[in-house]
N, C-alpha and C positions, 0 to 999 in steps of 0.2 A: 732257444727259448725266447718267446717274443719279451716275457718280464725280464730279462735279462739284459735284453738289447736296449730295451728302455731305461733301466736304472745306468747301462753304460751312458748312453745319449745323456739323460741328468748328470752322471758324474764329470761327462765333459761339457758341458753348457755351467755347472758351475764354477769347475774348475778355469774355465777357459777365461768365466765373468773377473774370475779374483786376479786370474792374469791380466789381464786388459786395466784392471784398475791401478795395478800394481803398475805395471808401464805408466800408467797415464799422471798418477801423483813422482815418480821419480823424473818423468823429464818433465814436468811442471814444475820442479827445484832447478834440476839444470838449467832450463831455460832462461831462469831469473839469472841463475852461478854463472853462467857461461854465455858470452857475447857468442861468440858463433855455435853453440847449438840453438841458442834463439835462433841464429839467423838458417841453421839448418830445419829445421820445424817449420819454416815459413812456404809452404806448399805453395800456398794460394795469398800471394801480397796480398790484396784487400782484406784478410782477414789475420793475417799475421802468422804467430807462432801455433795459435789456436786450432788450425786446419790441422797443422803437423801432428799437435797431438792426439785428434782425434783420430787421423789416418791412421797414424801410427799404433793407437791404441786397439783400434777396429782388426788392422793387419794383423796385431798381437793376437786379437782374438780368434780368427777364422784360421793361423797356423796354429795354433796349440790344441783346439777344436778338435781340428784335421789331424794333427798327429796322435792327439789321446783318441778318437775312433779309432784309427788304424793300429794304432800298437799299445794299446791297453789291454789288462789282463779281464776281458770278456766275462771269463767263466767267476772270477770274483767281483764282478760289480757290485753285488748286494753287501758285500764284506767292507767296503769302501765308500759305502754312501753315506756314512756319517763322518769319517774322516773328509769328506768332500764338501759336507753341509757345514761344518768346523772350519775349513779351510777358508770358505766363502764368504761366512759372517764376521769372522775375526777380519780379512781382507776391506770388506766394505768397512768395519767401523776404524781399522789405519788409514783407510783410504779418505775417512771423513775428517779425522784428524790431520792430515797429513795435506791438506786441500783449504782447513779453517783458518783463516786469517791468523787466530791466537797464537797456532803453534807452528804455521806457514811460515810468516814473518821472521819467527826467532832463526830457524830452520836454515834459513835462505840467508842468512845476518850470519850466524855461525859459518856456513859453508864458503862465502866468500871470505871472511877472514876481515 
């Protein structure tokens, strides 16, 4: 069914989003924590650890994509697109904390010890 295929495609486009962002604030901590994941992140010297993260965030994306089209359960996508849309929102708003100076900083301060 074409509605079907579509609410899959939504469920992995969001799902894939909260992944991506989820990589992307975890090693944005590390990279402050740890002298060589900074230095592994660093893709592209003239932009530093930055590039890394995006690549890396991007990569995260377009594998988890790829693997929720191919081996999701198809026939319930509609059953799951609110557990998908939950997933997504609560995601972006960690991700906004978890990126904001206020609670970055402490974060980062804890973590190193």
């Amino acid at each position: 069914m074409p509605q079907e295929r579509n609410l899959n495609t939504i469920n992995a486009m969001l799902l894939a989003t909260a992944f991506s962002a989820t990589i992307f604030w975890i090693m944005n901590i590390f990279k402050v924590v740890s002298p060589g994941f900074n230095s592994f992140l660093q893709v592209y010297k003239p932009a530093g650890p930055l590039s890394g993260l995006f690549v890396y965030s991007i990569l995260g994306f377009v594998v988890f994509w790829l693997l929720w089209s191919l081996f999701s359960m198809k026939a319930n996508a509609k059953k799951y697109l609110k557990a998908s849309i939950i997933t997504f929102y609560v995601t972006i708003i960690l991700f906004f904390f978890m990126v904001w100076p206020g609670v970055f900083g402490p974060v980062t301060e804890f973590l190193k010890g």
